[in-house]
N, C-alpha and C positions, 0 to 999 in steps of 0.2 A: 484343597480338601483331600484327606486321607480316602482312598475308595479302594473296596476288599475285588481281590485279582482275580478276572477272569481266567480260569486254570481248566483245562482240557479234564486235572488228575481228581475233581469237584463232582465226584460221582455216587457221593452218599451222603448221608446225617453226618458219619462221626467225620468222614474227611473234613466236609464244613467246620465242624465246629475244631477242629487240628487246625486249619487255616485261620481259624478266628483268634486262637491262642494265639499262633506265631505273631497275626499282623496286630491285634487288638486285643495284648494280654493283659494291658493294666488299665482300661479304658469298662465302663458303668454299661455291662449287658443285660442285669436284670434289677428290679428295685419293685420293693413292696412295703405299703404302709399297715403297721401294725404295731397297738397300743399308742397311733397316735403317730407315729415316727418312724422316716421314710429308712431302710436298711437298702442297702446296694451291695452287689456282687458283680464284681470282675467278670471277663470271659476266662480269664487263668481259676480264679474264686471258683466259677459256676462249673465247670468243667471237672475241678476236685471232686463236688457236691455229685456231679453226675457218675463219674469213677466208682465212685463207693457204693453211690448206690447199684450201679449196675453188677459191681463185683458181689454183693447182698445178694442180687436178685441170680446170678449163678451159684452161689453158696447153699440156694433152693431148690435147685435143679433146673431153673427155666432153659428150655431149649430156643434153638434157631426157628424159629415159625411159631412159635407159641403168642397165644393174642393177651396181651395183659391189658385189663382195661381199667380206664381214670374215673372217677367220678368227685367231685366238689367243684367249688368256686376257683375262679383264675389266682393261681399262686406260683410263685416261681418253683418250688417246690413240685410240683404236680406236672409244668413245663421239663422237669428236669427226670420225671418217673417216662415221661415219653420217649427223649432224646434216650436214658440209661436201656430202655424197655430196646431202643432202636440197635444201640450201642451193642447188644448181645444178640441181636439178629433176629429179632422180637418183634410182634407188630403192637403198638401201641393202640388203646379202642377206647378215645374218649365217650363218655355219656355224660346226656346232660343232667347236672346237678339237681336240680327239680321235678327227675322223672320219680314216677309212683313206681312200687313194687315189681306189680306185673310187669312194666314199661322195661325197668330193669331186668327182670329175669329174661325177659326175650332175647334182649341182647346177649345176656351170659351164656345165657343156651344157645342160641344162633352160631356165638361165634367159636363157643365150649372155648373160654376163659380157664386159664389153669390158675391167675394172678388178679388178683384189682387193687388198686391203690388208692382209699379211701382217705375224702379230705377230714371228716369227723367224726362223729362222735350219729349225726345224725346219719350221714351218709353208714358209717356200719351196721348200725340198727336196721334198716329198708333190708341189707344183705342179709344178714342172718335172720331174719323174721321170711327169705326166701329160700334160705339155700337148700333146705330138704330138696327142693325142685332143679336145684343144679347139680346135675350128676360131675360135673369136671371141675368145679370150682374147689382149687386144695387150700387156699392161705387170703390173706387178709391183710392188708400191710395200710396202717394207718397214720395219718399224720399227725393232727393234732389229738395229744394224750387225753385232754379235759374228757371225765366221764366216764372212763374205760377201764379204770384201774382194777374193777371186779369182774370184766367178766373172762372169760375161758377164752387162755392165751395159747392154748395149743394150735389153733389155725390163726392165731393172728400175730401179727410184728408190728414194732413200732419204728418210723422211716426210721429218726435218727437211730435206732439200737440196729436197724436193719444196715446200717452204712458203716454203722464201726467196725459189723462183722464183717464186711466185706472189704474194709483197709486192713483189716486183721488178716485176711484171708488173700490179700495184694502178691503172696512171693508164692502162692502155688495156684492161684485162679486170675494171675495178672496174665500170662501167657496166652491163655483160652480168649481172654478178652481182647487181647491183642490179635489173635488171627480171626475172632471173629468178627471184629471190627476191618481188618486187612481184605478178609476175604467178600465182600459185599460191592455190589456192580450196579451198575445207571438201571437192570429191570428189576430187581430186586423191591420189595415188596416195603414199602415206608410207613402206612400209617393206613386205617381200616374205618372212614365215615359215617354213621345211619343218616340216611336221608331221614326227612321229618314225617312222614308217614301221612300225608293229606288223603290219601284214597285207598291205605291200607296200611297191613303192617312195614314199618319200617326196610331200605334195604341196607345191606352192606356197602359199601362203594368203596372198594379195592383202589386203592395209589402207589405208585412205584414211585423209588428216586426218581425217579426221570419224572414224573409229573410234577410231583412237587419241584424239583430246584430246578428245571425249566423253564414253568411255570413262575415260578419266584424272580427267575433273571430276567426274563423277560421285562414283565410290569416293571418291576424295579427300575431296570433301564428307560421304559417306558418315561417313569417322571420322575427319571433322574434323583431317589432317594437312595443315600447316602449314610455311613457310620453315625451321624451327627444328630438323624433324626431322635424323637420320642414317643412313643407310640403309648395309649394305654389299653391295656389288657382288661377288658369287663365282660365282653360277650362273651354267651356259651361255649367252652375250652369242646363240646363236641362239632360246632358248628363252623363246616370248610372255611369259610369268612375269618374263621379266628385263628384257624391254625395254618391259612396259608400268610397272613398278617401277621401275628405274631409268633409265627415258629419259622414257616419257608422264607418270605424275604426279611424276616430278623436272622436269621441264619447266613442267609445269602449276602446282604447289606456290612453286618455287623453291628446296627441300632439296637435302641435299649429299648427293653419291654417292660412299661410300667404297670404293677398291680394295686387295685384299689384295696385299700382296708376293709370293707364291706358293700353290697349294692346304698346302702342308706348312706353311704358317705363316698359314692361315687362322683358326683357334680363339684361335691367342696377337693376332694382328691384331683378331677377332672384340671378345675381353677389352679391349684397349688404346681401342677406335673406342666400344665398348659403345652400340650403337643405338639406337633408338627405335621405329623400325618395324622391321620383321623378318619374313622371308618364309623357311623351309626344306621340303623336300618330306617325306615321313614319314622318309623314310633317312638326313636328317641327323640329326632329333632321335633315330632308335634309335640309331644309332651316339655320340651324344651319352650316352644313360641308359646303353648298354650300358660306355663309358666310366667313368660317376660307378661304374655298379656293379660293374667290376674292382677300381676302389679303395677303396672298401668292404670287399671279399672280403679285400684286402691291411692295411684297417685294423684296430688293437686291438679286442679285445670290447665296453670299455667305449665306443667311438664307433660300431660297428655295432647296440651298445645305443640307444643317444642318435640315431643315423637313422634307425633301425626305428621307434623310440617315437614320435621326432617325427613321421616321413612319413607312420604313422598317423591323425594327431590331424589333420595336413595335408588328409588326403584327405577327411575328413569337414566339414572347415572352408573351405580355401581357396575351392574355386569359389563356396561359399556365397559369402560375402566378396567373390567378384569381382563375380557377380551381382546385389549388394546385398538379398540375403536375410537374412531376421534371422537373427542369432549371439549366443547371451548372453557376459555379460559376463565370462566366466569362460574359456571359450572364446578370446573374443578375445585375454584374456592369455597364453594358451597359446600360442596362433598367434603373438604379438608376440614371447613369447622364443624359441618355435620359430626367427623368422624374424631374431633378432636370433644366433642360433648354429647354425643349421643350415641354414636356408632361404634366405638372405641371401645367405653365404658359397657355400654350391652356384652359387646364381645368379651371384655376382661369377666364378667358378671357370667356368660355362658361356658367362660374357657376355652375359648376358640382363638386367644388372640395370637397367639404364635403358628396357627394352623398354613401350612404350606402347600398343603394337599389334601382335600378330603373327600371322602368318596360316601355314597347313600346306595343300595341296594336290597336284595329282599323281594320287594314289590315298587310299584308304584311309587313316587311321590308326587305329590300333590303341586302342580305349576306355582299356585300363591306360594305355597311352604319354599319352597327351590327355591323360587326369585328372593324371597325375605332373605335371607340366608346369603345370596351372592350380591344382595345390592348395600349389603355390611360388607362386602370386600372380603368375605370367605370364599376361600379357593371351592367351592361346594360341584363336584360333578357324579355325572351318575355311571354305572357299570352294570350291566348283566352278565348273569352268570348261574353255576350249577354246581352243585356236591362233585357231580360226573367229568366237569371241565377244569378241575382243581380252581373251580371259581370263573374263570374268565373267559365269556363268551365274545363280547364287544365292551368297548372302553370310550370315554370319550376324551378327547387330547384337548388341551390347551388352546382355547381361542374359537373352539366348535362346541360351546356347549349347550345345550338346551334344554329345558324342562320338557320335553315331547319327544324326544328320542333318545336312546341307549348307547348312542356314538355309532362307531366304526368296528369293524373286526379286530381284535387285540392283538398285539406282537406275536407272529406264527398260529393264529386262528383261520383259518376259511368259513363260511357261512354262507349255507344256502337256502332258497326257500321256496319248498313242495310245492307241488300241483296242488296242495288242499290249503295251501298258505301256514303248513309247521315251517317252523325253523329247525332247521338242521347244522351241523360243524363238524369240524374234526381239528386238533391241535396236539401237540404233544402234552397237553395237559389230560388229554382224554382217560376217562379213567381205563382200568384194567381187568376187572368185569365186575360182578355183582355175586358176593359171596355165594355159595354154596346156591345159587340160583343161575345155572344155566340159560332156560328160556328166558325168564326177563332181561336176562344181557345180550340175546338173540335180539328181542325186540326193541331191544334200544340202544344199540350198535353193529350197525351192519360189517360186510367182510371188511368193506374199504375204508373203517374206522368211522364213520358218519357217524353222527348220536342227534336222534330225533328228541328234540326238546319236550315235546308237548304244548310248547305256546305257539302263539300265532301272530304271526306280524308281515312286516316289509321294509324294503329298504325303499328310503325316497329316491327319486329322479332327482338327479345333480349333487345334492350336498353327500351321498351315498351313506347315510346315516338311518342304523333300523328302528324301526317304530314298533313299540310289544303291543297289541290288542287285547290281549288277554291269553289264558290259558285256552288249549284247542278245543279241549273235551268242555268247557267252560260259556264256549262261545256256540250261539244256536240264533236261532229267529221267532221272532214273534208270529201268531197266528196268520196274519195277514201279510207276514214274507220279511218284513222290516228285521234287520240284525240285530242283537240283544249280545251284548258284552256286558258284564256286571259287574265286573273289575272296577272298566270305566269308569260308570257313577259312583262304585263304590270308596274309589280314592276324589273324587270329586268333593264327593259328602264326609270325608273322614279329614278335608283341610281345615275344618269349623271347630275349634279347639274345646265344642261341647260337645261333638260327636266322635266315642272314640271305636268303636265297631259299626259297621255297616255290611248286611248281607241281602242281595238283592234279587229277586226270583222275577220269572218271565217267558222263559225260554220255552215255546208250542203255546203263552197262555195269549188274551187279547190286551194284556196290559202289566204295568212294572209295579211290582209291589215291593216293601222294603221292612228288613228289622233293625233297630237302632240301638245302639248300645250307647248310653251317658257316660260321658268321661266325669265321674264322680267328684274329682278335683276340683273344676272350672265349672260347674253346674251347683257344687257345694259351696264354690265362693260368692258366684250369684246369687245363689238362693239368700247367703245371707247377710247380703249387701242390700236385698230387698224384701232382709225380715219374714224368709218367707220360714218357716218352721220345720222340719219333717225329722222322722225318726232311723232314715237308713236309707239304702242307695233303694230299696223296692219303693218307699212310700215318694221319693224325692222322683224318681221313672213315672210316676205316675201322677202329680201334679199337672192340673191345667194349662198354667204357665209355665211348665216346662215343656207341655206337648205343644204347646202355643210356638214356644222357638223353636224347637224341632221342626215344627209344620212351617218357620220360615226361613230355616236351611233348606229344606228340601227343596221350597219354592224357589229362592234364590239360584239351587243347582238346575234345576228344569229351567231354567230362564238358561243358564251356559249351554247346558244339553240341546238344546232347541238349537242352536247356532250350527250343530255339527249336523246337515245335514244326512249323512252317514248313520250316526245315532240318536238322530233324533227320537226315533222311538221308546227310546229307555227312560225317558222322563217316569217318573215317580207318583204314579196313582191314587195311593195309599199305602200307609206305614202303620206302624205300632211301636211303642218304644218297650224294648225287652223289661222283665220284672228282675232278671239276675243279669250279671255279666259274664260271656259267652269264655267257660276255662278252660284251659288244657286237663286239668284234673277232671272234669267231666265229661273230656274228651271233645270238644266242641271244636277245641286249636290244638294246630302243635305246640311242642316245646319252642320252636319259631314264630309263635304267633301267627299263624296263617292256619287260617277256617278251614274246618272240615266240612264242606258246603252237603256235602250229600246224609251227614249225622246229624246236620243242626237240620234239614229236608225233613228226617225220619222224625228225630227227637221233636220237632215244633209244626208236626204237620196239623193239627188243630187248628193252629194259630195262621199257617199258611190258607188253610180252608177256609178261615172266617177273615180272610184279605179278601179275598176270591166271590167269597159267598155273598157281602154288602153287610154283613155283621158290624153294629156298631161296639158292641161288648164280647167279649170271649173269655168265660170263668178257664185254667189252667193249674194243673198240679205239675209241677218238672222235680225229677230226684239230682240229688246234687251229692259233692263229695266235699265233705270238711278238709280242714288239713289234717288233723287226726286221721284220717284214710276213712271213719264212719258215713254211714249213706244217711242223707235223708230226704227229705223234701218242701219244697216250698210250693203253696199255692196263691193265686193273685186273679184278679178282674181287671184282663187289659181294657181300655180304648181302642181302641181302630180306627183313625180317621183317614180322608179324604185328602189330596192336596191340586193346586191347582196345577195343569198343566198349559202349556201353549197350544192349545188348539189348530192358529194357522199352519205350524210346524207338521203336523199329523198331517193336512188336508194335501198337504203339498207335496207331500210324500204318500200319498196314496193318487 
C-alpha cells in the first residue's frame, strides 16, 4: 500500500498539499454528489481549484493574518476557500451553517473578518440582513449563483468568476503566492475554531500548523489509515471533529473526502460512498438503531424472530470477535450466518459495511447503543476530546475497547487528574490561546501547557483507561450528601430510541427530577401502529400512552441506576414530557447539540418548580423562533408525574 512520507520539510497546509500532488497527483482527493451524480477531483485537479482561488482572493487585497470565514454545507468547494484562505497566509474561520444572524455576526465581529465565502443564496441573505453591524466585513464571495442574479454586486463575487480572475492574474500575483506560501513555519497560525458556546458566548480557539498536522500524524498512525481510505464529509465544516477528519489527516494520509448531496440524502449517499473510516456523534447512530428498529416493529413475525435471535447470539459474540478473544467453533458459525442474513444486510442498509475504523464522540454513548453496533462487527470505538486538543484527549486502541471508558492517552497526550478530580493534558495538539481573550486562556492553560478540561473523571486501576463522570461544574450532590451526575442518567435515558433529549436536575435538591424530549420519528410510528391519532409533536408529548412509556423508560433506567452504588441516588423521581423540542434557534443547544442546562434552568423554571412542588398539572407559555427568524409563542398544560424508584438502593446508602 502507497503511504504519504513522513518529511521533517511537512510543516504547513500548502507543503502538504505540494506533497500530495508529487506522491498522489492523479489519484480521487475529493468527490461530491450533485444533481444526483458523484463528480471527483484529483489532488493535481483540487490543487488548481485552490490556486485560483487563492490567486482571486489576493487580487482582493487579502493580507497574511486576515480571518476569512466559511459559512454553508460540507462542499469540496468551501474545503478548498480554507486550504486557498491558508495558502496566502490567511486564517480560515469556519461557521456553522445553521447559525442565526446574531450567532453570525459575533463571529464576524469577534474575529473582524475582511472576507466570508458564502455557500448560497441563504447563507448571503443572514449576511447582508447584518452587515450594517460589521464594521470590517468588505466582500462577499459566493458559491452557488441560484437567486443572486439581482442583487448589488459591488461587495459580492462569484467563486467561479472569482478564480478566473485570479488565473488571469497568475503571471503578476503568482510570485506573491509563492513566497507566501514558502514563507510559513510549524507556529504559524492554520485555522481559528468557536467552541459551541454551552455556558456563554462562543470562544475563539487559535491552532497552529503544528497542532493540526501533529495532531493529524499522530492518530493517523495511531490506526494506521492510509491513501486508500473514504471518509464522508457531513458534520459541521466548523466543528474541530470535521476539520481535523476531513482537512488534517485527509491532508496528512492523502484519502479522499466524500460530500453528500444534501443532509436529506446523506444515509442513501452514506450507502452508495460506504466508507472506511467513519466518525458520528452518539445522535446519529440513535437516530440510525432508532431507524432499523421502526422497521422491525413494521416487519413479519417470522423476521423480528430471526433479528431478535440473531442480535442475541451477536451481542455475546461480536465484540468478542472484534477484540480477538477466543470464540468456539460453533459460535463462530453462528455469527457467520448471523452475519451472512442478518448482520451483513443491516450493515449494507446503514452503510457501514466497508467501515475499518470508526469512531463516536461528542458526549456520552449509551453502553446498549455501543454494543449494538460492535456486535454487527463494526470497528465502533470511542474517543474524547476538545476544540482546544485539535480533538484528541484519549483514544482507545484495538482490542481495549469498552462502552464505560474513553481509552488511554492519545499518541503524545499526557493526562492528569486534580485534587478536585478535573481532568487535565497537555499534547502538541494544545491549542495556542483563545482569541482576543487573554484571561480565559490564562484559566484554561497554564504556564506549563496543562489545559483543564472542565470534566470530571479517572483513570481505572490496572486497565489504565479514563472514565468521563460528567462535566465538573455539572457534577454536585444531592441534599443529603449522595452524588448527582446528570449526564449519567441522561445518556442512560437517551438509549430508548423514543427518548431523544433528556435533561435532569437535582444537584442541593432531596430528589431527581427529569424533562423529556420525544423523538418525534419513533413515537409517530408508534403512535400509528396503534391508531392512536394526534395533530403534532405538542398534542402527541402529551398523550396518556405516551407518558405511559415514558414513565416505563424511566422506570426501566432507575432499575440500572440503582445497581451503581455510587449513583444510585439519581434515580428519577418525576418527569414531564416537554410540549416543544429543546432548539438551537431558541437557544436551548448548541449548534453541536449539547444543552444549554443553565438557559433551559432559566427558560423552564415554572415547570422545574411544579417537579419540586408535588404539582400534578402546570399551565406554561414558552416563546420560540420560527425558521423565518419570527418570535412567537406556544402555550400547553403539562402532566407531571411520579415514577417508581428502588427504594432499597436509597436506604442502603444512607
Amino acid at each position: 500500500m502507497v503511504t504519504a512520507t513522513d518529511s521533517a520539510d511537512l510543516v504547513s497546509i500548502p507543503a502538504l498539499l505540494a506533497r500530495n500532488v508529487r506522491e498522489f497527483g492523479d489519484k480521487a482527493a475529493y468527490r461530491e454528489k450533485e444533481f444526483g451524480i458523484w463528480q471527483s477531483w484529483t489532488w493535481s485537479e483540487a490543487v488548481e481549484q485552490i490556486e485560483a482561488l487563492a490567486l482571486g482572493l489576493l487580487s482582493l487585497g487579502a493580507n497574511r493574518g486576515d480571518h476569512i470565514a466559511i459559512a454553508g454545507r460540507n462542499r469540496p468547494y468551501l474545503y478548498w476557500s480554507m486550504l486557498a484562505a491558508q495558502s496566502i497566509g490567511a486564517v480560515p474561520v469556519p461557521i456553522y451553517q445553521d447559525a442565526v444572524g446574531d450567532e453570525i455576526a459575533y463571529v464576524l465581529d469577534h474575529c473582524n473578518a475582511r472576507f466570508i465565502v458564502a455557500g448560497d443564496q441563504e447563507q448571503v441573505d443572514k449576511i447582508l440582513d447584518i452587515r450594517a453591524d460589521l464594521k470590517n466585513l468588505e466582500h462577499i464571495i459566493y458559491l452557488d449563483a441560484r437567486g443572486l442574479r439581482k442583487y448589488d454586486h459591488s461587495i459580492l463575487s462569484q467563486f467561479h468568476k472569482l478564480q478566473d480572475l485570479g488565473r488571469a492574474a497568475k503571471a503578476t500575483l503568482g510570485p506573491e503566492l509563492v513566497a507566501r506560501q514558502a514563507g510559513q513555519n510549524y507556529d504559524d497560525i492554520c485555522v481559528m475554531l468557536y467552541t459551541s458556546g454551552t455556558t456563554g458566548r462562543p470562544k475563539g480557539v487559535v491552532l497552529s500548523n503544528r497542532n493540526v498536522i501533529e495532531t493529524s500524524k499522530n492518530s493517523s498512525q495511531f490506526d494506521n489509515l492510509g491513501p486508500n481510505e473514504e471518509v464522508l464529509a457531513y458534520l459541521p465544516m466548523a466543528w474541530v471533529g470535521d476539520y481535523t477528519f476531513s482537512m488534517g489527516q485527509a491532508l496528512w494520509t492523502g484519502f479522499c473526502v466524500n460530500c453528500p448531496e444534501s443532509p436529506e440524502t446523506m444515509m442513501t449517499d452514506l450507502r452508495e460512498i460506504g466508507p472506511t473510516y467513519y466518525f458520528a456523534p452518539p445522535r446519529v447512530f440513535e437516530n440510525q438503531l432508532t431507524n432499523v428498529m421502526i422497521r422491525m416493529e413494521d416487519a413479519g413475525r417470522l423476521k423480528q424472530w430471526m433479528f431478535h435471535k440473531s442480535m442475541a447470539h451477536a451481542k455475546t459474540v461480536g465484540p468478542a470477535l472484534l477484540s480477538g478473544l477466543p470464540v468456539s467453533f460453533m459460535d463462530r458459525v453462528k455469527y457467520w450466518l448471523g452475519d451472512k442474513f442478518i448482520y451483513g444486510p443491516l450493515k449494507n442498509t446503514l452503510g457501514l459495511s466497508r467501515v475499518r475504523v470508526g469512531y463516536t464522540a461528542g458526549e456520552a454513548i449509551g453502553p446498549e447503543l455501543f454494543d449494538f453496533y460492535r456486535s454487527l462487527g463494526i470497528n465502533l470505538k470511542q474517543l474524547y476530546g476538545q476544540t482546544e486538543a485539535t480533538v484528541y484527549v484519549t483514544i482507545q486502541p484495538d482490542g481495549e475497547v469498552r462502552a464505560d471508558t474513553v481509552g488511554v492517552p492519545a499518541p503524545g497526550v499526557e493526562v492528569r487528574i486534580g485534587d478536585n478530580g478535573e481532568i487535565y493534558y497537555r499534547s502538541p495538539g494544545v491549542f495556542v490561546e483563545y482569541y482576543n481573550n487573554p484571561e480565559s486562556t490564562a484559566s484554561t492553560k497554564d504556564k506549563e501547557g496543562w489545559v483543564a478540561t472542565g470534566d470530571a473523571g479517572f483513570f481505572e486501576e490496572g486497565s489504565g483507561h479514563l472514565r468521563i463522570i460528567d462535566r465538573a461544574k455539572d457534577v454536585g450532590k444531592m441534599a443529603d450528601g449522595r452524588l448527582f451526575a446528570p449526564k449519567y442518567v441522561e445518556n442512560k435515558l437517551k438509549f430508548f430510541p423514543n427518548i431523544l433529549e433528556a435533561v435532569v436536575f437535582g444537584n442541593d435538591r432531596e430528589f431527581c427530577t427529569a424533562f423529556i424530549n420525544i423523538d418525534l420519528n419513533a413515537v409517530g410510528n408508534w403512535a400509528e401502529r396503534n391508531n392512536i391519532a394526534y395533530g403534532g409533536y405538542q398534542e402527541l408529548s402529551q398523550h396518556p400512552e405516551v407518558l405511559d412509556m415514558i414513565q416505563a423508560h424511566i422506570e426501566e433506567t432507575n432499575l440500572s441506576i440503582a445497581d451503581d452504588s455510587m449513583l444510585s441516588g439519581c434515580q428519577v423521581n418525576r418527569f414531564l414530557v416537554l410540549h416543544k423540542e429543546l432548539d438551537a434557534d431558541d437557544g436551548e443547544m448548541t449548534r453541536t447539540r449539547k444543552v444549554r442546562r443553565r438557559i433551559v434552568e432559566e427558560k423552564f423554571s415554572d415547570l422545574i418548580t411544579g417537579l419540586y412542588d408535588g404539582s400534578e398539572r402546570v399551565a406554561t407559555t414558552t416563546e420560540v423562533t420560527y425558521e423565518d427568524g419570527r418570535k412567537g409563542s406556544i402555550s400547553a398544560t403539562l402532566e407531571l408525574r411520579d415514577a417508581a424508584i428502588v427504594a432499597v438502593q436509597r436506604m442502603a446508602a444512607e
